[in-house]
The first five atom37 places (N, CA, C, CB, O) and aatype in JSON, in Angstrom:
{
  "aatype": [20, 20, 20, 20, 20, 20, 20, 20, 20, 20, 20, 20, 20, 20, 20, 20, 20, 20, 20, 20, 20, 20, 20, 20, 20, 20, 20, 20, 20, 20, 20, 20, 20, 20, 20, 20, 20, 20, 20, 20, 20, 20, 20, 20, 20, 20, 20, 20, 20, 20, 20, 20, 20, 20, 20, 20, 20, 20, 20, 20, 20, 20, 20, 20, 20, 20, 20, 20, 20, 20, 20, 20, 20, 20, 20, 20, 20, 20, 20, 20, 20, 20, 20, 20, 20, 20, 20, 20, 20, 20, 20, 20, 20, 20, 20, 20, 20, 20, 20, 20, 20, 20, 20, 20, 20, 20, 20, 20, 20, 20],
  "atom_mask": [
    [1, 1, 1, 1, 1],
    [1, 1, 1, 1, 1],
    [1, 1, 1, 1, 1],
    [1, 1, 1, 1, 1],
    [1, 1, 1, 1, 1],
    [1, 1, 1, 1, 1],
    [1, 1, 1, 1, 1],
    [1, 1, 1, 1, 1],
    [1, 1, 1, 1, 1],
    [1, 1, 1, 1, 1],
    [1, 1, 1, 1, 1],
    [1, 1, 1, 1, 1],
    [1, 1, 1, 1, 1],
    [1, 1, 1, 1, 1],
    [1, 1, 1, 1, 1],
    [1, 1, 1, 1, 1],
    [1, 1, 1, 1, 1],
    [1, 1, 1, 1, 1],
    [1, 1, 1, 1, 1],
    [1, 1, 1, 1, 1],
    [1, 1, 1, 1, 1],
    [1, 1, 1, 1, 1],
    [1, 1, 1, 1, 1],
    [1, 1, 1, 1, 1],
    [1, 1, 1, 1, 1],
    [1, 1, 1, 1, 1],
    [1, 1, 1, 1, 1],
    [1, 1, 1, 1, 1],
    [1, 1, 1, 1, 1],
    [1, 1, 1, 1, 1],
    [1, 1, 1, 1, 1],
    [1, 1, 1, 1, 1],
    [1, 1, 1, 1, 1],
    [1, 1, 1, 1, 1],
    [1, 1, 1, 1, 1],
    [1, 1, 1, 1, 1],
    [1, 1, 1, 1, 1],
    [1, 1, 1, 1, 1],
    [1, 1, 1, 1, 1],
    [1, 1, 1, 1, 1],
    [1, 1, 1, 1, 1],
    [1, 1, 1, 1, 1],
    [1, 1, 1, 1, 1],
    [1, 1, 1, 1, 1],
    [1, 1, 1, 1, 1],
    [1, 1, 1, 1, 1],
    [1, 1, 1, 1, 1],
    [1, 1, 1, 1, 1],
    [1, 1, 1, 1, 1],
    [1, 1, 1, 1, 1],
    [1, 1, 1, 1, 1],
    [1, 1, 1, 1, 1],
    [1, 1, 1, 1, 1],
    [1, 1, 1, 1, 1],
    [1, 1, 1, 1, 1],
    [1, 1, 1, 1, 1],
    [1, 1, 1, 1, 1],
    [1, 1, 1, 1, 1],
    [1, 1, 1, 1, 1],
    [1, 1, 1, 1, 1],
    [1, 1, 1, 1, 1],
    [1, 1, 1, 1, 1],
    [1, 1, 1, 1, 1],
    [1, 1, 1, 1, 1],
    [1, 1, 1, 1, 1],
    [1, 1, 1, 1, 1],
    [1, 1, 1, 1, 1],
    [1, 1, 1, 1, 1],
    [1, 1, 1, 1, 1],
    [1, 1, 1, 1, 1],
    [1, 1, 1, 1, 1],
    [1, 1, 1, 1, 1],
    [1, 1, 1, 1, 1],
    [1, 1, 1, 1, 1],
    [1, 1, 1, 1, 1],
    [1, 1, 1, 1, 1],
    [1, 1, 1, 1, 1],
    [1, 1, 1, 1, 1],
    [1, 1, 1, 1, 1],
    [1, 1, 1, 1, 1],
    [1, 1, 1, 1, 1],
    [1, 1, 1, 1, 1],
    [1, 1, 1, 1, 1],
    [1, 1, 1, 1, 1],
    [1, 1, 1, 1, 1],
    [1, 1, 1, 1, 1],
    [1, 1, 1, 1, 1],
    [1, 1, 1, 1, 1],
    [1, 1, 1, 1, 1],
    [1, 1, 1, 1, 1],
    [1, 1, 1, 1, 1],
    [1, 1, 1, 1, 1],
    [1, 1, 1, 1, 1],
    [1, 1, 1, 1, 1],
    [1, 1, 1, 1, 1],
    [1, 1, 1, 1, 1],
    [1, 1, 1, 1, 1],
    [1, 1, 1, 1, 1],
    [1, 1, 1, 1, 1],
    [1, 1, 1, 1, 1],
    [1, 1, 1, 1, 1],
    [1, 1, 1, 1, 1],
    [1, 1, 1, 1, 1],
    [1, 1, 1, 1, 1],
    [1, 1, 1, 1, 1],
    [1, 1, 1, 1, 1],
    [1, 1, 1, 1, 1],
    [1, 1, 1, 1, 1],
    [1, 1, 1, 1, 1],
    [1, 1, 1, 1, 1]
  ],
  "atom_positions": [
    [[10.28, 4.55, 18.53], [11.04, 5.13, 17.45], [10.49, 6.5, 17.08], [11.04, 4.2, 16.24], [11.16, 7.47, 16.72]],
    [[9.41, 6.46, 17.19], [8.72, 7.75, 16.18], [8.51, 9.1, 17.52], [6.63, 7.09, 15.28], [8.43, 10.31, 17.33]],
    [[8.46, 8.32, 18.93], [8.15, 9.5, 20.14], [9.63, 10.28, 19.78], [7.96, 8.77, 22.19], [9.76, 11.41, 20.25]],
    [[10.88, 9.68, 18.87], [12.06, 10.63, 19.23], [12.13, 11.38, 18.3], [13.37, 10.12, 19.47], [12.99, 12.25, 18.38]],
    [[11.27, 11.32, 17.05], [11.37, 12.27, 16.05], [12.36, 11.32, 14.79], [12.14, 13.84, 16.76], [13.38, 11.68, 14.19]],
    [[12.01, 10.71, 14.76], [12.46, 9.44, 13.78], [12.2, 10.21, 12.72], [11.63, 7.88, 13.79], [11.48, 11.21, 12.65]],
    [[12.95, 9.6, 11.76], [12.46, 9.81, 9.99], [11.25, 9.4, 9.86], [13.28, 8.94, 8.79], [11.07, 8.75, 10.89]],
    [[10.41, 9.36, 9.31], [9.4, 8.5, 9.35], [9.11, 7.91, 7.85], [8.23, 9.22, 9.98], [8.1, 7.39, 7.37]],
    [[10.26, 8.17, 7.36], [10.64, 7.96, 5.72], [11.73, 7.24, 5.7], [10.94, 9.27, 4.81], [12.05, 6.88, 4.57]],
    [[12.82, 6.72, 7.04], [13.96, 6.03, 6.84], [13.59, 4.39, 5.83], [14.6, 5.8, 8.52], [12.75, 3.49, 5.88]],
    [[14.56, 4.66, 5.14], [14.33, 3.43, 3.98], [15.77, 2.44, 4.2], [14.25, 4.23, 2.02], [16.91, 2.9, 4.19]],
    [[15.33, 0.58, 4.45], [16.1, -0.05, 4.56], [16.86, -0.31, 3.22], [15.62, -0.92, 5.18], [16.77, 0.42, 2.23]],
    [[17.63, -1.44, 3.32], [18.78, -1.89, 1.8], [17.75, -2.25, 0.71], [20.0, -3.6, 2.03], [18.13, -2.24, -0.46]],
    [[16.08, -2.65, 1.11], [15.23, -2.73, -0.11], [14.45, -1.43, -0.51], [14.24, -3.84, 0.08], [13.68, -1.45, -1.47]],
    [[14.67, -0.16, 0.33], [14.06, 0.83, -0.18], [12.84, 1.13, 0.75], [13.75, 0.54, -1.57], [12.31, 2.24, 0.82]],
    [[12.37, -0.2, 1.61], [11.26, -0.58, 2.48], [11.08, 0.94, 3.46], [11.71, -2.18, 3.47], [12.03, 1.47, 4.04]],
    [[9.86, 1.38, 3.49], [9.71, 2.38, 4.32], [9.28, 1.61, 5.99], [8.53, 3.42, 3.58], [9.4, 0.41, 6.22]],
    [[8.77, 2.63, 6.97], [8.1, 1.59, 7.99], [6.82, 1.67, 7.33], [8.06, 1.98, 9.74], [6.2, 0.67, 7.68]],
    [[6.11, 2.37, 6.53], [4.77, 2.11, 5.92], [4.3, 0.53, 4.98], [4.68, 3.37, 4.94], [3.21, 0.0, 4.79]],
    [[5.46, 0.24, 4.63], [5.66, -0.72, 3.98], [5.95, -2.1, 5.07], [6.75, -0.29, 3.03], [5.36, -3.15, 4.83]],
    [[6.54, -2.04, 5.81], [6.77, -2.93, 7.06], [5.05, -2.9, 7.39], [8.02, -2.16, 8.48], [4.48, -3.73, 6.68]],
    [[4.27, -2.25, 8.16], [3.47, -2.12, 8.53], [2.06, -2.17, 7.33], [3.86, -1.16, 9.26], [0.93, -2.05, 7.81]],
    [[2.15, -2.28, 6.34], [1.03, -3.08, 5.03], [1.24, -4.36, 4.73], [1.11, -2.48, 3.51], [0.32, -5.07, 4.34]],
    [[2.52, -4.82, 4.87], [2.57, -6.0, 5.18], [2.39, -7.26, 6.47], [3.36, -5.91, 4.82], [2.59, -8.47, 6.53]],
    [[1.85, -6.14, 7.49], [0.72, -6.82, 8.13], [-0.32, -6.53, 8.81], [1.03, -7.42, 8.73], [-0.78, -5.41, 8.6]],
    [[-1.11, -7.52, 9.95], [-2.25, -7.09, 10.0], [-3.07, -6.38, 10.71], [-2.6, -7.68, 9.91], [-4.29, -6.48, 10.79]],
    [[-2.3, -5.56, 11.29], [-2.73, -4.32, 12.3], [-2.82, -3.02, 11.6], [-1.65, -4.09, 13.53], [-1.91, -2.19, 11.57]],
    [[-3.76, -2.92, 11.15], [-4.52, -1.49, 10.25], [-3.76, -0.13, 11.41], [-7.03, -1.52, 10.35], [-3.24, 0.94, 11.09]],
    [[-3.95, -0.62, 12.51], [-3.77, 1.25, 12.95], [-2.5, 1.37, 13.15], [-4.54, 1.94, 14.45], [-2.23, 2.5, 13.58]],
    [[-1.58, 0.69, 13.02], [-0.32, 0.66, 12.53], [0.2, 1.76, 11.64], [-0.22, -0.44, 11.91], [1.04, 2.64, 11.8]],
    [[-0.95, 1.24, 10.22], [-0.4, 1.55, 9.04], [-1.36, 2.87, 9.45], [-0.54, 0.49, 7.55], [-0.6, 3.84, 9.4]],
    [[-2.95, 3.41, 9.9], [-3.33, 4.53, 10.58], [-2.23, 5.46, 11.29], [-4.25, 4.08, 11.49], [-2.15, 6.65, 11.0]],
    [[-1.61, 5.03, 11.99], [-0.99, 5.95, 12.52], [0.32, 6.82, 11.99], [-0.79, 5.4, 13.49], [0.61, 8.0, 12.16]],
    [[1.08, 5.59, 11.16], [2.03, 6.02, 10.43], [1.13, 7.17, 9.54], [2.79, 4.76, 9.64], [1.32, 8.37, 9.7]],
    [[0.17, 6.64, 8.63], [0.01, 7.57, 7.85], [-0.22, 9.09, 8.67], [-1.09, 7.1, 6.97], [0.35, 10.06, 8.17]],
    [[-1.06, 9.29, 9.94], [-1.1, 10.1, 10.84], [0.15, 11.43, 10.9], [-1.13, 9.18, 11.93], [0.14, 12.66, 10.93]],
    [[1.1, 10.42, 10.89], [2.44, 11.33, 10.73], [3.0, 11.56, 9.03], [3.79, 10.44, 11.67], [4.06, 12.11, 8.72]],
    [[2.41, 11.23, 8.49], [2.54, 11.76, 7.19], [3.43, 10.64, 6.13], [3.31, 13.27, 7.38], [4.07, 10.86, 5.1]],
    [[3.21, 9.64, 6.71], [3.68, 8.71, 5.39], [3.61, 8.85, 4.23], [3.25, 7.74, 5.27], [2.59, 9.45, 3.87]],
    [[4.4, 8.49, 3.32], [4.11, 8.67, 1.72], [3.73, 7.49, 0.96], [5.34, 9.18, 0.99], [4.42, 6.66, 0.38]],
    [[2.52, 7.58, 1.09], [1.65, 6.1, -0.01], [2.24, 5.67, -1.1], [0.17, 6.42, -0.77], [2.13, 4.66, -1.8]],
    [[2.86, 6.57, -1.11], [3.12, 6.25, -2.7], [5.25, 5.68, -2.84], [2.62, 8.31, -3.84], [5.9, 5.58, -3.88]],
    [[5.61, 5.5, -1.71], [6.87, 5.07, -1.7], [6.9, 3.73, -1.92], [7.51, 5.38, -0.61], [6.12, 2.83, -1.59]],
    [[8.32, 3.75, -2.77], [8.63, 2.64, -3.34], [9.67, 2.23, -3.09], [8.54, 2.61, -4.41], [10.61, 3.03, -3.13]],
    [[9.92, 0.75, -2.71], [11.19, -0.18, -2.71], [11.76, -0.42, -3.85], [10.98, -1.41, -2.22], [11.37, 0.16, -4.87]],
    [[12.84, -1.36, -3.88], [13.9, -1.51, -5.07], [12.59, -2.1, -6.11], [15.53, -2.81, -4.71], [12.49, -1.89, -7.32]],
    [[12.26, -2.39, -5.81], [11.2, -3.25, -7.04], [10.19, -2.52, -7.11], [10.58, -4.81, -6.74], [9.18, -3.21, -7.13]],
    [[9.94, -1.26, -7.17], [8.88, -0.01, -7.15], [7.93, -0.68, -6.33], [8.19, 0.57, -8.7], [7.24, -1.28, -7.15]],
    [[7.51, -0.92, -5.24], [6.31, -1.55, -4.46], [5.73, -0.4, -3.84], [6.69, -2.69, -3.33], [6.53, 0.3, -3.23]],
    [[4.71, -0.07, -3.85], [4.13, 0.64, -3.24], [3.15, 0.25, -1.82], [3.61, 1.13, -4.19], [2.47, -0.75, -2.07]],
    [[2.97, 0.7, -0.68], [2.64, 0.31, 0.54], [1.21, -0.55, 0.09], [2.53, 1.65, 1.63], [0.92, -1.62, 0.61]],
    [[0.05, 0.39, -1.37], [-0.52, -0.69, -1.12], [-0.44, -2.23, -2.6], [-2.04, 0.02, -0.75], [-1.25, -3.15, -2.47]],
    [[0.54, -2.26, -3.76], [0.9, -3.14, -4.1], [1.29, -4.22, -2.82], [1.76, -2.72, -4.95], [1.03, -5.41, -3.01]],
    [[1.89, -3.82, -1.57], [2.28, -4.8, -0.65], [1.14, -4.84, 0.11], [3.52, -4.56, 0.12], [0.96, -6.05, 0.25]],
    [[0.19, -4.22, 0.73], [-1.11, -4.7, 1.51], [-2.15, -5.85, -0.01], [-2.25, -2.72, 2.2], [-2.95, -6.75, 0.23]],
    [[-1.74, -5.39, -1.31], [-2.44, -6.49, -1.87], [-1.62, -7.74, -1.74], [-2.8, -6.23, -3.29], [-2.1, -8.58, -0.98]],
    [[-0.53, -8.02, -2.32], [0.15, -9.24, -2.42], [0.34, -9.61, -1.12], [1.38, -9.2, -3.16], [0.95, -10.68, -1.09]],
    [[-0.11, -8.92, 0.69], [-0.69, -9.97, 1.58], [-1.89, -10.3, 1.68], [-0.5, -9.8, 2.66], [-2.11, -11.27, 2.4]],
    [[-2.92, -9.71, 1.09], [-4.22, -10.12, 1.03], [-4.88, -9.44, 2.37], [-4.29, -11.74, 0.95], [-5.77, -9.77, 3.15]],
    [[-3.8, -8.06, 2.22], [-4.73, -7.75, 3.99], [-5.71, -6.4, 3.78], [-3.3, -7.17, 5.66], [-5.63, -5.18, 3.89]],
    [[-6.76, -7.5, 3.36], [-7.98, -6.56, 3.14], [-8.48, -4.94, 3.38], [-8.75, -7.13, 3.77], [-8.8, -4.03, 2.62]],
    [[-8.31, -5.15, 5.22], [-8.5, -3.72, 5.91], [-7.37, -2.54, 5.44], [-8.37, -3.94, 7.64], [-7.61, -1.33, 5.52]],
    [[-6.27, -3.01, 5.02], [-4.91, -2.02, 4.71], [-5.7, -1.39, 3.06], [-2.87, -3.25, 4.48], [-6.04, -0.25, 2.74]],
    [[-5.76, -2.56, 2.39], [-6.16, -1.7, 1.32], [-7.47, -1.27, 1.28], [-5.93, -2.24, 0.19], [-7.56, -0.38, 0.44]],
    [[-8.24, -1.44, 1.67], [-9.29, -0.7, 2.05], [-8.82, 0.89, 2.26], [-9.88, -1.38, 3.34], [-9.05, 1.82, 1.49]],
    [[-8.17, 0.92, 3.38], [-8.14, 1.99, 3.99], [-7.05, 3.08, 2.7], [-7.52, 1.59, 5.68], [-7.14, 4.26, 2.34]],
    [[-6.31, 2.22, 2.42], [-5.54, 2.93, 1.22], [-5.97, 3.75, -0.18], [-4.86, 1.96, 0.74], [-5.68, 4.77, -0.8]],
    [[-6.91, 2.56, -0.24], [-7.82, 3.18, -1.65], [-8.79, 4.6, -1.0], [-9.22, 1.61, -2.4], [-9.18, 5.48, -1.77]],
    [[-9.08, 4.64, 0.49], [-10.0, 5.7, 0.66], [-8.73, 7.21, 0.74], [-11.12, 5.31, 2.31], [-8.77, 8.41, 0.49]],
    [[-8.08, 6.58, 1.07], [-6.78, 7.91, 1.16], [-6.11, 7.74, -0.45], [-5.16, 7.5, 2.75], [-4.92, 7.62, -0.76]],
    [[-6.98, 7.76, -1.09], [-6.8, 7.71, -2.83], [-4.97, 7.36, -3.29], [-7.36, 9.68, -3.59], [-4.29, 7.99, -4.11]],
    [[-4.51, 6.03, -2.34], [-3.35, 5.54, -3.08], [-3.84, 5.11, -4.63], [-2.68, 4.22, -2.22], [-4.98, 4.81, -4.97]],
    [[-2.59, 5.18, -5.48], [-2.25, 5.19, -6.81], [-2.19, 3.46, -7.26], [-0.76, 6.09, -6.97], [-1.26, 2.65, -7.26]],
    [[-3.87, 3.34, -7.68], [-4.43, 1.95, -7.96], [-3.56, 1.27, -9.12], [-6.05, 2.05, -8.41], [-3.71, 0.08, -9.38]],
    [[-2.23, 2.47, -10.11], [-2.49, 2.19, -11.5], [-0.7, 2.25, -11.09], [-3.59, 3.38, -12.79], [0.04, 2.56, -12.03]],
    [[-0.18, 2.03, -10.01], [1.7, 2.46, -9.93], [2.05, 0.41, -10.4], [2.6, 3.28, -7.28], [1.31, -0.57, -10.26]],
    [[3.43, 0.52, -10.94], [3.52, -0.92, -11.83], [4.62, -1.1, -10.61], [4.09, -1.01, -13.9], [4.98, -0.18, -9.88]],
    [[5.14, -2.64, -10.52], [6.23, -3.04, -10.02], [7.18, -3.03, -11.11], [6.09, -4.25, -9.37], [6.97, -2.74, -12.29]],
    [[8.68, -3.53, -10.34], [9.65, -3.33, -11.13], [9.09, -4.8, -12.76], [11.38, -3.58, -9.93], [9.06, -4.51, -13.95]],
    [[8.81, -6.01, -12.26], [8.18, -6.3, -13.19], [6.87, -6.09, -14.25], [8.24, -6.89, -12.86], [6.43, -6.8, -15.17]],
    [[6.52, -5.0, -13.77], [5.03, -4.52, -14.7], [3.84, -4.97, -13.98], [4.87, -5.29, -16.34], [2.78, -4.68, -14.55]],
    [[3.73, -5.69, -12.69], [2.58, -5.92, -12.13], [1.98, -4.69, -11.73], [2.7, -6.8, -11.13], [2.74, -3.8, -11.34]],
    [[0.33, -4.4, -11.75], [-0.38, -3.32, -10.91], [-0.47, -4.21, -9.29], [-2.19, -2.86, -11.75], [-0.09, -5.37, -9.16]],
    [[-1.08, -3.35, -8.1], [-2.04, -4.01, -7.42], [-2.88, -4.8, -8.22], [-2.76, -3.18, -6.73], [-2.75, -6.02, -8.11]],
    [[-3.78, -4.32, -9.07], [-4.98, -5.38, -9.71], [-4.3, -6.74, -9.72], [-5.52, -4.99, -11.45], [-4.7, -7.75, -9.14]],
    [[-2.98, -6.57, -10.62], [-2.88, -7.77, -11.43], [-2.53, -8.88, -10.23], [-1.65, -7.62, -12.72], [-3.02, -10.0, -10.39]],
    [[-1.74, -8.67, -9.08], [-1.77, -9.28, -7.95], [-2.95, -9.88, -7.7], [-1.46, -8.52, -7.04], [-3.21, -11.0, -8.15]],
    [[-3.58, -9.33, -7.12], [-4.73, -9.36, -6.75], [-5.99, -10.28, -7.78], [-4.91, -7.9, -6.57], [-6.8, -11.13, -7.39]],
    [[-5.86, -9.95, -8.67], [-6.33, -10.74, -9.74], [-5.83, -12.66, -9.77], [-5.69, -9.84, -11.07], [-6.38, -13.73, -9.47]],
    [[-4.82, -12.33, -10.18], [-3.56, -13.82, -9.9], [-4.16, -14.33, -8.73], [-1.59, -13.43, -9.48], [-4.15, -15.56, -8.75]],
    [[-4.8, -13.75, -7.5], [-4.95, -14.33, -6.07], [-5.87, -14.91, -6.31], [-5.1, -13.55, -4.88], [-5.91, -16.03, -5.81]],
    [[-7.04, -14.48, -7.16], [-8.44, -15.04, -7.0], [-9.24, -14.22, -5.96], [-8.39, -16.59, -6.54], [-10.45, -14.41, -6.0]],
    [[-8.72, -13.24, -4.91], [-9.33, -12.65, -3.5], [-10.61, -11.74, -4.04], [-8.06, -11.58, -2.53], [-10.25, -10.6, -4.3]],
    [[-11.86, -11.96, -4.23], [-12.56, -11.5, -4.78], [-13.2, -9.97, -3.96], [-13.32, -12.61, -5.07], [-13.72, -8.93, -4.36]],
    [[-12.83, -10.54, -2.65], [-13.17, -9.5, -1.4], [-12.01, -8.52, -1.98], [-12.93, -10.17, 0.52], [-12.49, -7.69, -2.75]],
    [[-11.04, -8.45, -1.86], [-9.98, -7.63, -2.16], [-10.06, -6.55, -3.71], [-8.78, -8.71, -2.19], [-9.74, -5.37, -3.85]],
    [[-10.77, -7.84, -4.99], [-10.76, -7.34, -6.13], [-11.31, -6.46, -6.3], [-11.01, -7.89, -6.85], [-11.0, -5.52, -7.03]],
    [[-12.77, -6.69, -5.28], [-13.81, -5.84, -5.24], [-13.49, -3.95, -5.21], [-14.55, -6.4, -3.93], [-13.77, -2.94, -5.85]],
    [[-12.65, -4.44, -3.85], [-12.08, -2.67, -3.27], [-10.98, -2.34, -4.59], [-10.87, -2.64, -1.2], [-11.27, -1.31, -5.2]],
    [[-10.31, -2.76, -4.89], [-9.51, -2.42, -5.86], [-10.47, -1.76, -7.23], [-8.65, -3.78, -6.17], [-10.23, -0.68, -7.77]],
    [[-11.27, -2.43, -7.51], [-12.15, -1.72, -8.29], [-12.79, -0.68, -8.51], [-12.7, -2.07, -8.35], [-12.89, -0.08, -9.58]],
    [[-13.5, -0.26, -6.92], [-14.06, 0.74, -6.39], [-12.87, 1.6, -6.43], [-14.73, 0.5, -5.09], [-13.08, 2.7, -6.95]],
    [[-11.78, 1.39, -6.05], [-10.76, 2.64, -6.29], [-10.28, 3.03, -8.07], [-9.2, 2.15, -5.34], [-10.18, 4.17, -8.53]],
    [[-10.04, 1.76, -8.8], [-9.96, 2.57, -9.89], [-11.02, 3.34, -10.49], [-9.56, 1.91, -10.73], [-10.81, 4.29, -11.24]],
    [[-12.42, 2.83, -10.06], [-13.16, 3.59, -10.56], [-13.14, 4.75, -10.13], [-14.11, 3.22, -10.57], [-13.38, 5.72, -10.86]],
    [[-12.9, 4.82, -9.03], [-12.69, 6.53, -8.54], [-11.66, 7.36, -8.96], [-12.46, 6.7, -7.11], [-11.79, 8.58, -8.99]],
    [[-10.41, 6.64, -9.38], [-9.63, 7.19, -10.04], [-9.73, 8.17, -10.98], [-9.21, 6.51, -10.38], [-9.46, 9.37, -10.92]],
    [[-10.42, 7.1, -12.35], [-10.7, 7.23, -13.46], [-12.2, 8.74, -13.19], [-11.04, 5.47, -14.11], [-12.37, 9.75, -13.88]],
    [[-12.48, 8.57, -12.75], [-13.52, 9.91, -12.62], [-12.96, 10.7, -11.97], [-14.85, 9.8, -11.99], [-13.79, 11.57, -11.7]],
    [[-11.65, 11.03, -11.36], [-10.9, 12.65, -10.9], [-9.68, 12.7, -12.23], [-9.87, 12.64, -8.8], [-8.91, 13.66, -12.32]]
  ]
}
């Protein structure tokens, strides 16, 4: 798709980017490479989801990892008012809570 010069922003009937396809699972260089070509972290589906609100609510560690170091937006709400945290929180994933932390704290100090 992307060798023909694809959108790399085409959004399905939920708003879903391929960045969003690809945080929702578990092949990190996936979501590496997309970003490579300039994905936008910060895109949102019908329910404001952001690529990494969806790498938290799968619990796929390495995605948000890698998200929080490319300083995605720890503090963006879903269409119901959830953060990442609060996901993530609700999960119990303490490995996960951890990185989420380390990013707001970095937040909060720029």
């Amino acid at each position: 798709m992307l060798t023909n010069k694809a959108d790399i922003e085409t959004k399905d009937l939920n708003n879903r980017t391929p960045l969003h396809y690809a945080c929702s699972g578990r092949k990190t260089e996936n979501v590496e490479f997309l970003i490579s070509k300039n994905a936008n972290l910060e895109a949102q589906t019908k329910d404001h989801e952001t690529p990494l609100y969806i790498a938290c609510k799968e619990e796929n560690e390495d995605t948000v990892c890698l998200l929080i170091a490319l300083n995605a937006n720890v503090f963006s709400r879903s269409k119901d008012g959830d953060t990442p945290y609060d996901l993530v929180e609700k999960s119990g994933n303490e490995t996960t809570l951890a990185i989420l932390l380390s990013g707001i704290e970095a937040q909060f100090q720029n």
